[in-house]
C-alpha positions as CSV (number, residue, x, y, z in Angstrom):
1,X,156.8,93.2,162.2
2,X,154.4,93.1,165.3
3,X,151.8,91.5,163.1
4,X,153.6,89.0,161.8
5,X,154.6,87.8,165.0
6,X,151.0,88.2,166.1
7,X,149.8,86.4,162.8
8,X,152.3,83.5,163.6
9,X,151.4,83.4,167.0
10,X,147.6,82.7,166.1
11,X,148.3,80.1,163.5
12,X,150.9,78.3,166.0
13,X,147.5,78.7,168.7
14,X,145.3,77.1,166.2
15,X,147.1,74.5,165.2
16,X,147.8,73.9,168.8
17,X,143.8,73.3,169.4
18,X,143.1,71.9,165.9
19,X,145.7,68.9,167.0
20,X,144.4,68.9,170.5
21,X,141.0,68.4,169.1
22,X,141.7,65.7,166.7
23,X,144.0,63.4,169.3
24,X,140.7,63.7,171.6
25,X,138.9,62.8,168.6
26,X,140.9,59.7,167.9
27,X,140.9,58.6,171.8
28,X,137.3,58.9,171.7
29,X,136.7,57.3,168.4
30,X,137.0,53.6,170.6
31,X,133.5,54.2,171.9
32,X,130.4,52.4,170.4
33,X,128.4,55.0,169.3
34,X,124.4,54.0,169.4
35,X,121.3,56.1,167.2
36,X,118.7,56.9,169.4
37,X,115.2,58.2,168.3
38,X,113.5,61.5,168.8
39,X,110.8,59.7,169.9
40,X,113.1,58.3,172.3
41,X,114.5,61.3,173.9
42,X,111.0,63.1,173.9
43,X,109.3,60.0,175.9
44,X,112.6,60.4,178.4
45,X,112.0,64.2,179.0
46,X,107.9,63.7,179.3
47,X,108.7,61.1,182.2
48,X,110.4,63.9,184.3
49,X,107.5,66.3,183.1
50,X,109.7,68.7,180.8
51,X,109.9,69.8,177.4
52,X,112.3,69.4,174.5
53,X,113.4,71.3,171.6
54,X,114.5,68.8,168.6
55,X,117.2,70.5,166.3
56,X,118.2,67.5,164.4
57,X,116.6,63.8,162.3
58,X,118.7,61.8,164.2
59,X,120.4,61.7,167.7
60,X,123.7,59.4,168.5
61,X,125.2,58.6,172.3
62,X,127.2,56.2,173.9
63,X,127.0,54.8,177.5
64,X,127.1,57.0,180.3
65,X,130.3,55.4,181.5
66,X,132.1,56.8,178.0
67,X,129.9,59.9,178.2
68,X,131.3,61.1,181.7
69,X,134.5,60.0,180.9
70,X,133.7,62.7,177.4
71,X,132.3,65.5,179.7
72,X,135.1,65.2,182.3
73,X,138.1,65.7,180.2
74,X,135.1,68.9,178.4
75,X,135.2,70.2,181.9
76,X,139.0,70.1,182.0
77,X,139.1,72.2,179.6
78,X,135.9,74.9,180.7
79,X,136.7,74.9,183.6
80,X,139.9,76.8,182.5
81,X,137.9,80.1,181.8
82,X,136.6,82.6,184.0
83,X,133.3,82.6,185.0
84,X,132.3,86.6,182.9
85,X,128.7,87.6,183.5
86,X,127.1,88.2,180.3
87,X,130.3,87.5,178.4
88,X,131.1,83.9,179.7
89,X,128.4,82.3,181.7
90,X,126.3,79.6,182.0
91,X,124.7,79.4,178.8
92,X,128.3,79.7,177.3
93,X,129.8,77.2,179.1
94,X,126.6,74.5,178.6
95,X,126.7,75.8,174.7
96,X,130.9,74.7,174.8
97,X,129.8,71.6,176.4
98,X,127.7,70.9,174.0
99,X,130.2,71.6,171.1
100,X,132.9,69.9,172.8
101,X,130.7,66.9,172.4
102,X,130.1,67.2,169.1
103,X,133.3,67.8,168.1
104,X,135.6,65.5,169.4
105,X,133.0,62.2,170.0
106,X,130.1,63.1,167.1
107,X,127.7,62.6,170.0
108,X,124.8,65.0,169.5
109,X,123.0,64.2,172.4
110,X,124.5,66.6,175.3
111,X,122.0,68.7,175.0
112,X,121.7,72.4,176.6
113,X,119.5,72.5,179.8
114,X,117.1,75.6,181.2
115,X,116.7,74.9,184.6
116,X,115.6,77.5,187.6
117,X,118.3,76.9,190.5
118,X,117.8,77.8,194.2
119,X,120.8,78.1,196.2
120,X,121.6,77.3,200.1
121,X,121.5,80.6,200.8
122,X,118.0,81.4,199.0
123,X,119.6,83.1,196.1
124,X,117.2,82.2,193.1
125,X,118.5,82.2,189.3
126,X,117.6,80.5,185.8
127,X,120.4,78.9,184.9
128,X,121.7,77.1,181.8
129,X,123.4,73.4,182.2
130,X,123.7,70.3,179.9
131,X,121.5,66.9,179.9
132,X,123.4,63.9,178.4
133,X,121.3,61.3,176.9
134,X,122.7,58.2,177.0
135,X,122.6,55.3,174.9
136,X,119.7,53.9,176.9
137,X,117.8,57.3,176.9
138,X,118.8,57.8,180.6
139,X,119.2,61.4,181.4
140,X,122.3,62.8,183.3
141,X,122.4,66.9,184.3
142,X,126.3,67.8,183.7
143,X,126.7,71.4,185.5
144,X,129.8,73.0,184.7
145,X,129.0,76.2,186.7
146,X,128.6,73.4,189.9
147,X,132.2,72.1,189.8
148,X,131.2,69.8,187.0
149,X,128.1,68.5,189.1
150,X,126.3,65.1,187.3
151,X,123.4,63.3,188.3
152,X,121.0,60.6,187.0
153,X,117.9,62.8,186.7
154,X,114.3,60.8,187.6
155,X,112.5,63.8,188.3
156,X,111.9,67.3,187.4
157,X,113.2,68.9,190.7
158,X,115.8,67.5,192.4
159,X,119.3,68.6,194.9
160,X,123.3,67.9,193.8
161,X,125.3,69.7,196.7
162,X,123.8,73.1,197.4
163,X,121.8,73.6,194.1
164,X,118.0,72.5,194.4
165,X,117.1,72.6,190.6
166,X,114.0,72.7,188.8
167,X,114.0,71.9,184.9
168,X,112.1,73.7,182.2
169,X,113.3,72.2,179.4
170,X,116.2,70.5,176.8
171,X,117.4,72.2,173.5
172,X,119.3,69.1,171.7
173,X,120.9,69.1,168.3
């Protein structure tokens, strides 16, 4: 009986998200979606001195206005789980991000983003965040481990609150 009930429980659960997802899906679906080049994106990254890892032929985005308002209500939902080491972190988080993306505004350019962070207090970490390109091929750091910290970046090094970062590089796709 206890796996029924458990059975049901998960199909009620993922129905739950599956519905969630698609009325994001549909809200989202008002935003004019752009195709950006590789090219693009690589000449973006090389002008703030850092590398890129291409996954896919083509890349689409939207404006940063309609990406933040994308990557706020993604945050709204991350920021609802723990923090884990090793089990939940950083590049967990930026990989959900990522996904979240993907999934609910077929935007493939919120890409995952190796950076080396240095805190106030001198504590020094490598770090996974996300780098939106927009539909300009302006880059934005979106740090859900940094209250949902986002930035226009113009240079490979740079502050948001507490947090000097230094970026390594972008995997996108």
């Amino acid at each position: 009986m206890t796996d029924t009930i458990t059975k049901a429980k998960r199909t009620i659960s993922t129905l739950s998200i599956s519905i969630g997802y698609q009325t994001l899906k549909n809200d989202f679906a008002k935003f004019e979606i752009s195709k950006i080049t590789g090219k693009q994106i690589t000449d973006a990254c090389n002008a703030i001195g850092i590398s890129n890892v291409p996954l896919d032929a083509e890349y689409y985005s939207t404006s940063w206005d309609n990406y933040k308002e994308i990557v706020e209500t993604g945050y709204d939902i991350i920021k609802n789980f723990k923090w884990l080491e090793d089990k939940h972190d950083c590049e967990n988080r930026s990989s959900e991000m990522t996904q979240f993306c993907s999934r609910t505004a077929l935007l493939n350019t919120c890409a995952q983003l190796y950076c080396e962070v240095k805190t106030a207090n001198g504590n020094t970490f490598m770090h996974w965040a996300n780098c939106v390109i927009d539909s300009s091929a302006n880059l934005y750091i979106v740090d859900c481990d940094n209250n949902c910290a986002m930035q226009k970046i113009t240079s490979r090094n740079f502050t948001i609150g507490t947090w000097t970062y230094s970026l390594v590089h972008i995997r996108i796709g």
